[in-house]
C-alpha positions, -999 to 999 in steps of 0.1 A, spaced: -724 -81 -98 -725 -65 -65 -718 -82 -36 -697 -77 3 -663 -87 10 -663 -79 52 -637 -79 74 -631 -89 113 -661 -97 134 -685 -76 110 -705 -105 94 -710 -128 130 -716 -92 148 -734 -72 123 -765 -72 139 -754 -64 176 -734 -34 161 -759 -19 142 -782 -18 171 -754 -3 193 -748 17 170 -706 13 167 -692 36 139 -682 5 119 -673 -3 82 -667 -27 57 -639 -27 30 -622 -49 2 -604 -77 11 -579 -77 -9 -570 -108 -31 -541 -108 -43 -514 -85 -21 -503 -52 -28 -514 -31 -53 -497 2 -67 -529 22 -62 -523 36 -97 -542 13 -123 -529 10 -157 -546 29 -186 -558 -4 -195 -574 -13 -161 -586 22 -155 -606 19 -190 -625 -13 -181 -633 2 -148 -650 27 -165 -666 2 -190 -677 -14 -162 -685 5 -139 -693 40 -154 -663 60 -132 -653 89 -146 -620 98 -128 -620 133 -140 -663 140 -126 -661 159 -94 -662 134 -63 -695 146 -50 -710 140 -83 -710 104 -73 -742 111 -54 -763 81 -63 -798 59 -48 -779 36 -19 -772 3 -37 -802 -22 -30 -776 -50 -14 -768 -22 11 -802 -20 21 -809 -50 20 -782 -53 57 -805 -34 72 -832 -57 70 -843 -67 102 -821 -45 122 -843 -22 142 -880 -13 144 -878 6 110 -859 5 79 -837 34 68 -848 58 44 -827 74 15 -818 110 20 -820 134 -6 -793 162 -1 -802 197 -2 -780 222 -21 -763 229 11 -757 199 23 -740 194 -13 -716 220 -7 -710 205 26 -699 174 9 -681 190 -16 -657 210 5 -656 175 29 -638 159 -5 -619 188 -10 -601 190 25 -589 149 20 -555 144 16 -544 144 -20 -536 105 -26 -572 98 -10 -586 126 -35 -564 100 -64 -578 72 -52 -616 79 -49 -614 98 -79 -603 65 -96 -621 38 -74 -654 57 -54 -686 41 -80 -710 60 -55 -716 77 -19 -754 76 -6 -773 88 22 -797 70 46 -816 86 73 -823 62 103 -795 44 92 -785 27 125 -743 29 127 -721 60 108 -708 46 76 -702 16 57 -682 12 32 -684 -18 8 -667 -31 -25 -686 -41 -52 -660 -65 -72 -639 -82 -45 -629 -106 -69 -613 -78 -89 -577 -65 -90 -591 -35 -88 -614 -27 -62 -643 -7 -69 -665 11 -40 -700 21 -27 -702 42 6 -735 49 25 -735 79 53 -758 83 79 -775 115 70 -773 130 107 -738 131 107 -745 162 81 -761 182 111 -729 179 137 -691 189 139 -668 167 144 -664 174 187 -698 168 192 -699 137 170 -669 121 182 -680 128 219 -712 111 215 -691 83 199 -666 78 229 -692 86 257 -710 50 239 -680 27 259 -690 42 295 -721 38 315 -741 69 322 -751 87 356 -725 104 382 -702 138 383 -678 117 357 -680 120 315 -655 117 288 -652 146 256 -637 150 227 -622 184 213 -615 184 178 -626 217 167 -663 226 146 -655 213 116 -678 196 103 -681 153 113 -685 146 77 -649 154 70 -635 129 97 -661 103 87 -650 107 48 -612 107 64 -617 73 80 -636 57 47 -618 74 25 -582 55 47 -602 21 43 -606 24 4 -569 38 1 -555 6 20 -575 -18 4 -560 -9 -27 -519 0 -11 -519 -26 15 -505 -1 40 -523 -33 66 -515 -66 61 -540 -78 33 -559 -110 39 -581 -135 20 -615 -140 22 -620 -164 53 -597 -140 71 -562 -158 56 -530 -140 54 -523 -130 16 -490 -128 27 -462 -153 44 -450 -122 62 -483 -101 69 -462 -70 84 -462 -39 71 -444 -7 80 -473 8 101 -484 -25 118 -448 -39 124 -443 -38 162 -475 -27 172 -500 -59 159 -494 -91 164 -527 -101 145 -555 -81 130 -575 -79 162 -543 -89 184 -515 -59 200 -483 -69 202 -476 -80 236 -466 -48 249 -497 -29 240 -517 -53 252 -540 -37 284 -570 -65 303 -588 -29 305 -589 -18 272 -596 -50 258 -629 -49 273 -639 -20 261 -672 -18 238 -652 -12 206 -631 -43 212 -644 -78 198 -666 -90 225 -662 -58 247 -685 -43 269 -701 -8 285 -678 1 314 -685 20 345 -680 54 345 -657 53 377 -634 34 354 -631 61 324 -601 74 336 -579 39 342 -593 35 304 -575 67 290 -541 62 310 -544 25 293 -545 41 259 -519 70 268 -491 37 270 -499 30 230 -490 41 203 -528 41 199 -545 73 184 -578 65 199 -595 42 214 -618 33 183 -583 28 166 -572 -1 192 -595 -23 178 -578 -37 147 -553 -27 125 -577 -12 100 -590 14 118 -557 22 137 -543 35 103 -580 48 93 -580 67 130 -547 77 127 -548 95 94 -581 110 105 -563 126 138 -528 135 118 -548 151 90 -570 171 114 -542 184 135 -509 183 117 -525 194 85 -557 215 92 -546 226 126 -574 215 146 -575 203 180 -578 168 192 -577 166 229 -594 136 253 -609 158 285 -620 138 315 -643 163 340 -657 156 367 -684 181 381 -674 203 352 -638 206 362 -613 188 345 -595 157 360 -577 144 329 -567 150 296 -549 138 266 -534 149 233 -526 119 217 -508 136 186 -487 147 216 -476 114 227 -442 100 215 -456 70 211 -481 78 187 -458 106 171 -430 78 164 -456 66 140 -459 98 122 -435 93 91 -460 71 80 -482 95 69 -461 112 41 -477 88 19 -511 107 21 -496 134 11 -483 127 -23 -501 112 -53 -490 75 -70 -477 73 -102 -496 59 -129 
């Protein structure tokens, strides 16, 4: 019964990523347009038939073993194998309060649709998450962690993350400042966006084989901005950021280039530069950044320094750009009807 529904480059890339170790995930494609997000009583109770979903069980109670098809990916991919994670009673808390701080229609929907959350240690990339019934109307989901994102906050993570694009060496690097809260939250924020699109279409849906479900693929929050899943419109489009690592076919730039890079991004309406890369993790990034400054008051701020003193920075939530994007998120913020 379980199987992968990928999108983009994933399944001709997989193993290059992994070993790069790219923050990348998988979600449902979804198969027949837009859903309401809300299943009927009806659907809801074959779900659980199915499936075994309590919507009313607390979210981190859907601690389970790491599905054997998702371990099965990682066959091959690296010297060794990862290993499953048993969480200590801390690091259930951690994940507890994590689900807590979502915003409330991702708290509806992975009540409804999460079947399980796992951890891996040596698990190669940050997350992946994965439907288990793409032929379904209703899409059902597993998501697997990489257990060391338990052990940093979200600056340090997200650093790490951006300092992968740029070659090393020199007086030049690249931060990010979002605060100490912990990465989990922003990782859960990004998965948890996936899982919430798959099932609203808030991104144009598409077919397995990568086909439009939809004459008019547009949305509200890609309209203007995409051309194409993996394609800006023509105004956003930058030769410099379209060889960046994160990019399909992108590469490691030199340092002496980071800052060109980050006046690149600072003309889109771009939230990051993970976020350029296709449509589905522009909204994933973007609710990630809104939630973490608009709604939890944390920083998110881009810092070029050279020799330890700073030569550039950028708050993106800032931009108007970005922020002309920003009624989009009122949807997170209040819960489907049934």
């Amino acid at each position: 019964m379980w199987s992968l529904s990928v999108f983009g480059e994933f399944a001709v890339r997989l193993s290059s990523l992994l070993i790069a170790g790219s923050l990348f995930c998988i979600f449902a494609e979804a198969t027949s347009g837009e859903t309401n997000g809300a299943p009927s009583a009806s659907a809801q109770a074959e779900v659980i038939h199915n499936y075994g979903i309590d919507p009313s069980s607390p979210l981190e109670s859907r601690v389970k073993e790491t599905p054997a098809a998702v371990l099965k990916m990682f066959e091959g991919i690296g010297p060794t194998a990862p290993t499953p994670h048993p969480l200590t009673e801390a690091e259930r808390l951690q994940l507890k309060r994590a689900f807590a701080a979502l915003p409330p229609l991702h708290r509806q929907i992975l009540s409804e649709r999460l079947h399980t959350v796992s951890f891996l240690d040596g698990m190669p990339n940050t997350a992946l998450t994965s439907t288990i019934n793409p032929d379904e109307p209703d899409p059902v989901f597993d998501v697997t962690i990489r257990a060391g994102i338990l052990r940093q906050n979200v600056s340090d993570w997200l650093t790490e993350k951006e300092r992968t694009c740029f070659d090393t060496g020199g007086a030049l690097n690249v931060s990010v400042e979002a605060g100490k809260r912990d990465a989990l939250l922003y990782v859960l924020l990004h998965e948890g966006t996936h899982m919430v699109d798959s099932c609203l279409g808030i991104t144009p849906a598409f077919r397995s084989g990568g086909q439009p479900a939809d004459a008019k693929p547009a949305t509200s929050f890609t309209r203007g901005v995409w051309d194409e899943r993996l394609m800006p419109a023509p105004k956003y489009r930058d030769p410099l950021l379209e060889r960046t690592r994160f990019r399909f076919g992108g590469e490691i730039l030199p340092i002496y280039q980071v800052e060109s890079v980050y006046r690149s991004l600072r003309r889109t309406p771009f939230v990051s530069l993970y976020g350029s890369r296709n449509w589905y993790d522009d909204l994933a990034e973007f609710v990630a950044v809104y939630h973490f400054t608009k709604v939890l008051k944390q920083p998110y701020r881009i810092v070029i320094r050279k020799e330890g003193k700073v030569v550039f920075d950028y708050k993106p939530m800032k931009s108007d750009l970005v922020r002309s994007r920003a009624s989009e998120m009122k949807r997170f913020y209040k819960l489907e009807k049934p």
